[in-house]
N, C-alpha and C positions, 0 to 999 in steps of 0.2 A: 504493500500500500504506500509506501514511505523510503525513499532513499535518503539516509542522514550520511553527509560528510565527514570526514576525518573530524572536523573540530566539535559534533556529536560524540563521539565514539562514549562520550563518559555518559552517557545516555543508554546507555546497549542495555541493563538491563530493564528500561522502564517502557511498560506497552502499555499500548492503548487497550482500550474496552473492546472488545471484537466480537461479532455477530457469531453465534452457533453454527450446524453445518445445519444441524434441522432449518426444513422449507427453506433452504438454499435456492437459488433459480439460476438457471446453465444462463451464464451470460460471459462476457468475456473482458467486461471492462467495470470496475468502479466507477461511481456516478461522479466522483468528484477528482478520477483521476482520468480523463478522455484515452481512450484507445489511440495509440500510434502503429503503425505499417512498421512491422520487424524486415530491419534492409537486408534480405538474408537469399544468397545465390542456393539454387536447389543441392541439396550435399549427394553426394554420386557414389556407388558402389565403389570404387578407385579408391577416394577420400576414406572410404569407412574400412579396408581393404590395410590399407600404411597409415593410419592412425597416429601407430606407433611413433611414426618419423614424423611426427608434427608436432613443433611446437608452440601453435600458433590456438589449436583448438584442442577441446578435450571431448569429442565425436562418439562413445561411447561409454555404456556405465562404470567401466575398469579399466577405461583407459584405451582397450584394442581388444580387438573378438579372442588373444590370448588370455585378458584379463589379468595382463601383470600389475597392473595396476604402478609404473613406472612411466615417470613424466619426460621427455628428452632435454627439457627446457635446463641452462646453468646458469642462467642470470642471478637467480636466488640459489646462493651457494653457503660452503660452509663460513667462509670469509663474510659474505654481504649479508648475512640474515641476520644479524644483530639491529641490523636496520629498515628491519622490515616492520609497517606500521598499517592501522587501518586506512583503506581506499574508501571504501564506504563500506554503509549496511543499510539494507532489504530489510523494511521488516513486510510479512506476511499477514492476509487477515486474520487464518487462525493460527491458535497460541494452544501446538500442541506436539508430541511428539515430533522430531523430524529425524528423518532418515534419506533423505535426497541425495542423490550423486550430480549436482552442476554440471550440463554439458554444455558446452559451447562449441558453435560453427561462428565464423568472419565477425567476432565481436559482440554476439547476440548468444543471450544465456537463458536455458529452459531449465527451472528448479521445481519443484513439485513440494506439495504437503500431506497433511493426514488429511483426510479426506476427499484426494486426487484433484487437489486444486493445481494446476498452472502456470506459470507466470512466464512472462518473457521478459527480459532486462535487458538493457545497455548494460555487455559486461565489462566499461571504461566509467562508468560512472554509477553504474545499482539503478538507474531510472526505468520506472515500470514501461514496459511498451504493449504488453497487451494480458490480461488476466482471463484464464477458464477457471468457471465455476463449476465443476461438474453436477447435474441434478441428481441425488441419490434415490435409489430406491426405498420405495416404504418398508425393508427390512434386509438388511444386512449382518453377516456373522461373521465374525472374523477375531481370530488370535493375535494374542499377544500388541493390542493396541491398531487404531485406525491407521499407519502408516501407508507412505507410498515410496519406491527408491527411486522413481525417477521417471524418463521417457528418452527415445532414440526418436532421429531425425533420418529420412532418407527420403531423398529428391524434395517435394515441397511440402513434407508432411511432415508435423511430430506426432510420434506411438504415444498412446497412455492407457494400463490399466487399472481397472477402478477395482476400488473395495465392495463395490454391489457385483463384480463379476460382469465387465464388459470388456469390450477390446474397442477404443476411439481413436481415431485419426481428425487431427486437426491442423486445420491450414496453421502453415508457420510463419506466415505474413501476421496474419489476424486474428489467429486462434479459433476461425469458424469452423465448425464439425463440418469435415469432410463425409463418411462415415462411422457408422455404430453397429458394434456386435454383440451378443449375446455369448458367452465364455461357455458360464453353466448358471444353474439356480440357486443366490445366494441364500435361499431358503432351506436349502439340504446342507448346507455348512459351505459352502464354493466361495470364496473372496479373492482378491488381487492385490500383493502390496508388494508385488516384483516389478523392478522396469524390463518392458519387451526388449525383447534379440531380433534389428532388423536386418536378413542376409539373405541377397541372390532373389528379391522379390519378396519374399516368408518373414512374417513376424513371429516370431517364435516366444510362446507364452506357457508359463506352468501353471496349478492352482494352488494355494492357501487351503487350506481345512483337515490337514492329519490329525488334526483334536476331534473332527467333526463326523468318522463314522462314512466319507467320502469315498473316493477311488479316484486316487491320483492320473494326472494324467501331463503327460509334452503336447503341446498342438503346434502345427504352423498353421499359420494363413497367407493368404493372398494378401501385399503388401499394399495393391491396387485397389481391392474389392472388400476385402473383410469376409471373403469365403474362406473354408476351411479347406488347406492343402492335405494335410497327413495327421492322426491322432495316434500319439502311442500313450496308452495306460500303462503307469508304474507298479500296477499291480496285475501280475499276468492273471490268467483262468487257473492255472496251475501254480500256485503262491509257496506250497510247501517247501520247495529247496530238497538238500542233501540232508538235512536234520545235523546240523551243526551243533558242535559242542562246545568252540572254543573260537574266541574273538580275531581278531585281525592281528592281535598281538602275542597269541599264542595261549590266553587264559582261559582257563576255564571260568564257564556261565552258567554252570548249576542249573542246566534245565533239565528237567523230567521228562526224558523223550517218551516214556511208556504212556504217562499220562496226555502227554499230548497228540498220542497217532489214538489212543481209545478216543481222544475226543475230536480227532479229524473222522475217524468211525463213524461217532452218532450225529456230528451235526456238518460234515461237510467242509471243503472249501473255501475259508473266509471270506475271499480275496473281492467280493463286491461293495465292504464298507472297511476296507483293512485299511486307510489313511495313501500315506505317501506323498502329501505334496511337494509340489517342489519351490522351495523360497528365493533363488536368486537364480541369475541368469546363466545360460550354457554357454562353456568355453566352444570357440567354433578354429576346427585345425583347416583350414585354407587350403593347403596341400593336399588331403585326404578328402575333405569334402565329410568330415564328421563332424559332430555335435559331442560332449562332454559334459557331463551335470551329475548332482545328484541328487537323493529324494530322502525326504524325512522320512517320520516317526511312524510306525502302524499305530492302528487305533484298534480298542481304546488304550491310549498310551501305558499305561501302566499293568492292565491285568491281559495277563499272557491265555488266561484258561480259554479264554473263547475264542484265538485264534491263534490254532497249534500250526507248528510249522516252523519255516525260518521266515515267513510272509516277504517276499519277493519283491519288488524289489528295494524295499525300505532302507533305511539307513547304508546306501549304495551307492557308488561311482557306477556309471551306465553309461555306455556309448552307441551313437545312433547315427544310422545312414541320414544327412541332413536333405537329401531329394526326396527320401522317400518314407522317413522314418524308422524302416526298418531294424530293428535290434541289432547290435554289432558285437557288445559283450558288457560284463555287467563284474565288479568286486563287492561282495558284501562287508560291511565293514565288524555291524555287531547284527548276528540272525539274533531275531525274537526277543528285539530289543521291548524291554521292561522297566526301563529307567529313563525313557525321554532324550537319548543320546544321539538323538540323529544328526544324521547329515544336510547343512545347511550354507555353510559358507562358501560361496562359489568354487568349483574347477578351475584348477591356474595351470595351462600349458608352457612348459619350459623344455630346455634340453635337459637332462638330469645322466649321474653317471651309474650305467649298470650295473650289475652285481660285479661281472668282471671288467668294470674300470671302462667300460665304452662309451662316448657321450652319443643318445639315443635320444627320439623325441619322448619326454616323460610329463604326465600331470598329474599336480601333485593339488593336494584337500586338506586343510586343518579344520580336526574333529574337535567337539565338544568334550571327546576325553583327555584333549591336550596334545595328543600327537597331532604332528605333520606328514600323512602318508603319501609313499612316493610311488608312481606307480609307470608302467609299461604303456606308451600310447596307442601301442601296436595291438595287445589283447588285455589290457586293462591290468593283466596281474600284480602283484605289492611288489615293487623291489626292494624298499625299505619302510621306516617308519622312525621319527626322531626320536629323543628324550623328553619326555613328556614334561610339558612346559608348567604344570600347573601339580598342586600336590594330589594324589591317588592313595587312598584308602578303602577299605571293603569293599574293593571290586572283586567279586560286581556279586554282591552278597543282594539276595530279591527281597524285593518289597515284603513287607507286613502289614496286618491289619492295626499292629501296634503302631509301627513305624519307625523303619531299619536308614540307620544312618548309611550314607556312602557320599564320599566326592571324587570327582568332581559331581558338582549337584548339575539339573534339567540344564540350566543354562550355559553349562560349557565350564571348562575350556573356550575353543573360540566359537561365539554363538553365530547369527548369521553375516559378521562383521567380514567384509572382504581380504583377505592379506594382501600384500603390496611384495614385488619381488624385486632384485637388482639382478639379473644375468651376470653382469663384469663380475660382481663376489661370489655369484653361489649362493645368495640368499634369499629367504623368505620372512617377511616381519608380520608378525601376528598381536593381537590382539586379543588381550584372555580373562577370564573370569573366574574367579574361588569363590564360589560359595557353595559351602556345606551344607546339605539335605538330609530332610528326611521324607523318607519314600512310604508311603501306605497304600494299599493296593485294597480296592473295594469294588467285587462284583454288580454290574448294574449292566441292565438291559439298554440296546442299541434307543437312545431316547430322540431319534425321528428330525435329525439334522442340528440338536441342540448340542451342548460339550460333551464330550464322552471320554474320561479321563482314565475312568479304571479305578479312580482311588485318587487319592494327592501328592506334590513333593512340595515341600515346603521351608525354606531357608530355616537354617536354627540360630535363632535370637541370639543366644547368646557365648556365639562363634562369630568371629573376626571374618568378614568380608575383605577383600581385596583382589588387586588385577594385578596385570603387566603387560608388559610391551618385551617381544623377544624376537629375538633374529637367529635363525636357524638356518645351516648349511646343510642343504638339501642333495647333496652328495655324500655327505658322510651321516647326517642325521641327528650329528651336535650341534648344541644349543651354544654359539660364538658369545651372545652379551643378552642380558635380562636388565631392565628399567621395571621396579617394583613403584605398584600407585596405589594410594590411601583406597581406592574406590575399585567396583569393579567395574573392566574396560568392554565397551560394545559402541559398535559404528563403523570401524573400517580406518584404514591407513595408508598413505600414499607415500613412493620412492621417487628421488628425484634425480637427475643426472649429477646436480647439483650437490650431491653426497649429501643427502639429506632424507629423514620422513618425516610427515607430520602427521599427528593422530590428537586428539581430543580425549577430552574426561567428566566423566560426569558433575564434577565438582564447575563445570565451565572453565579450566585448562584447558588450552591448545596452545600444542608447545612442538619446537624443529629438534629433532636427535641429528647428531651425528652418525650415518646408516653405517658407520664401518666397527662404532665404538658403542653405542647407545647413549655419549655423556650430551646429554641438554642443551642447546645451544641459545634458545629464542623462546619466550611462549608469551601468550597475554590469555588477560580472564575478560570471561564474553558474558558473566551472567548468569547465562541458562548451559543445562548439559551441551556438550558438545558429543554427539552420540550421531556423527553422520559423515558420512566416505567424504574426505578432500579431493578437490580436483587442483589442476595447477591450467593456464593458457598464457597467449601473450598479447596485448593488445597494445597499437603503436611503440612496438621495439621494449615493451615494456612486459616482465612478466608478473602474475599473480597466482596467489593461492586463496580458494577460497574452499568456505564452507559453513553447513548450517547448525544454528545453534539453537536448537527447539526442546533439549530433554527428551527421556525417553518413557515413554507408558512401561513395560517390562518389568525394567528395574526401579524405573519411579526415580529417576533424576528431573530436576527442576525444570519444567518448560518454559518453552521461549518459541520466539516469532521471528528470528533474524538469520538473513544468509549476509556472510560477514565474509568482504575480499580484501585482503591485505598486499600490497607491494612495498617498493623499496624508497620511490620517490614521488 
């Protein structure tokens, strides 16, 4: 609503009164801020293609369909970022979670909110140039707070998916709906709080609702049309698996295979409300012409009895023919998972070194149990897995009715926060969380698209929370440097040419590390959480970093309403 200049900045935590989303109306501009024409040349498969090599724009949600999440930009280095200061801030109409990934194409920046609002800015100065309000449906479900990560741009359109379960294309000039799709029915548990993958024509979208008793699914569409190109469900007809006993990491998981094939006996095949969504975006390998992703939690998350099996493909790396959808091959990371440990924080393709020492194309996932696993791009297989960044006790001991401690608790290790990679080192910077649960597993009937948890996990009051920030070499699978944080860390972290990352904290920190040493270089306080993926671009010869600082529903850090860009001069 509000662009405040540098000499505001001591302003950043004070918001205005701001309208609900209820009886929102799709419009595209504030009454008292007039719509302007975003001067923006159509972005072309090429541009979205080398990404990477630009340091001009930041063209998708991670940076490049590899999702290194590595900026090429050195302007802001480790020498100049002492001098890095607020450009301006954005504030939003609402004032609520934010998880946005800022893109920007020739100067014009698309940020998103909780409840798939829009905005287009001048990313030289924060001034609004055009606002979507999207109109929600009369009923929405959706975890873990109303967020949204973002939208892609491809030719004259920006992607966005909604938290009622749509797929929108709007003009990037004006913000007018182009087209509208229909996802699934956000009445069965179906939500949106991914940004689209747009590639080769296909916008490629997953859904929200493994709490919700759903059936996961990958879709493309028509990038043109909003028709549906290819649907793959993450949960096959055939859900059970090889009846797995032991994790990714070699541990035993205490399940009760006997009891669980008597009760694939009397009531069947889960696999039509077994969960799986998938929460962030697929890595896309260019060369191969594959897709890379992976897929939450089975439902009901916690009580295993009523869906025996390894249920398929849940907490998994999966690779997919990107023409045709077709299956390519799939790593399960925990079968029959009972503790909420799914897999959520994006696929990041890299080269990685084999088992015997060969650099081979590899991607690699950081789990909520704290590793970093490395994997084969060719058939998915593990070839490693790091030093578990966060602390591990009574793994993986199963829920009770009482309620059985175990950590890392639901929320990770690293939750659905993107990691950031440097190639030249070898490394991967993650983002983590410590907090200690407890698990209670309680039988309840499939209750007809509402939560369906199994039972609860619940943080324990009176155990020490906390995060980090760690960099991990992903050829050998040690942990190089750890930055310990009062609070625990979710949002996502960016690497820079500039020997740099910056990550945010709940506390509203955001602060530059040195990516080779982890030692501190630069931060300022914004007020509200900083719980949202940084981007970096450059506009006239000059670069920036920005990002948004809204707090987080989840964890319940302080919200806020402002995307805040910082430069040097």
């Amino acid at each position: 609503m509000n662009s405040y200049s540098i000499a505001y900045a001591t302003l950043f935590g004070l918001g205005c009164v701001l309208a609900g989303p209820s009886g929102a109306q799709e419009v595209k501009q504030d009454p008292w801020s007039p719509s302007r024409e975003a001067k923006i040349a159509p972005v072309t498969q090429a541009q979205l293609d080398s990404a990477d090599k630009n340091t001009a724009n930041f063209l998708l949600t991670n940076g490049n369909y590899a999702q290194t999440r590595f900026h090429p930009a050195r302007q802001i280095n480790r020498d100049t970022v002492k001098n890095l200061h607020v450009a301006w801030i954005f504030q939003t109409d609402v004032k609520e979670s934010m998880e946005t990934s800022p893109i920007v194409v020739d100067g014009v920046m698309f940020v998103t909110t909780s409840f798939s609002h829009v905005y287009a800015l001048d990313a030289k100065t924060g001034q609004q140039l055009w606002h979507y309000n999207h109109k929600m449906a009369p009923v929405t479900t959706f975890c873990c707070g109303p967020n949204n990560r973002g939208v892609q741009v491809l030719g004259d359109l920006v992607y966005l998916a909604t938290l009622d379960s749509k797929l929108v294309a709007l003009n990037a000039k004006t913000g007018d709906v182009v087209w509208k799709t229909d996802i699934a029915d956000p009445e069965l548990g179906y939500s949106e709080t991914m940004a689209p993958t747009v590639v080769k024509d296909k916008v490629l979208i997953g859904t929200n609702g493994g709490e919700y008793g759903i059936r996961g699914f990958l879709r493309a569409y028509d990038a043109k049309t909003g028709k549906l190109v290819w649907n793959f469900d993450t949960i096959p007809e055939k859900s059970v698996g090889v009846w797995a006993t032991k994790d990714a990491t070699g541990r035993d998981m205490h399940r009760d295979i006997a009891a669980e094939k008597a009760q694939l006996a009397k009531s069947g095949d889960p696999y039509a409300k077994l969960g799986g969504g998938v929460w962030q975006n697929p890595a896309v390998d260019l060369a191969t012409n594959r897709i890379y992703f992976v897929v939450g939690n089975p439902s009901p998350d916690l009580d295993g009895a009523v869906r025996p099996g390894d249920n398929l493909y849940t907490d998994s790396l999966v690779a997919l023919d990107l023409d045709t959808g077709k299956y390519v091959c799939h790593f399960q990371y925990i079968a029959h998972d009972v503790w909420d440990l799914d897999a959520v924080s994006p696929a990041v393709l890299v080269n990685v070194r084999s088992k015997d020492g060969k650099s081979i194309p590899g991607v690699i996932h950081a789990g909520k149990t704290g590793h970093i696993y490395v994997h084969d791009r060719k058939d998915c297989s593990l070839i490693r897995f790091s030093e578990a960044m966060v602390p591990q006790e009574n793994m993986w001991v199963l829920p009770t009715k009482e309620g059985a401690r175990m950590l890392p608790g639901a929320n990770g290790g690293v939750e659905w926060s993107p990691i950031a990679t440097d190639p030249d080192q070898g490394l991967a910077y993650a983002i983590n969380l410590h907090q200690p649960m407890h698990y209670r597993v309680e039988n309840s009937a499939y209750p007809n698209g509402k939560l369906w948890l199994g039972g609860a996990f619940t943080a324990i009051a009176d155990e020490k929370q906390s995060g980090n920030i760690t960099a991990v070499n992903y050829d050998t699978g040690k942990i190089k440097w750890q930055v310990k944080t009062p609070e625990p860390m979710i949002g996502g972290i960016l690497a820079t040419a500039g020997g740099l990352v910056f990550t945010g904290e709940g506390n509203g920190k955001f602060a530059a590390y040195n990516s080779s040493t982890g030692k501190e270089l630069w931060s300022f306080h914004a007020g509200a959480g900083v719980n949202a993926p940084p981007s970096s671009y450059m506009v006239g010869g000059k670069q920036y970093i920005v990002v948004g600082a809204g707090g987080n529903t989840q964890v319940n850090f302080r919200r806020g309403n402002n995307i805040v860009a910082f430069t040097l001069d």
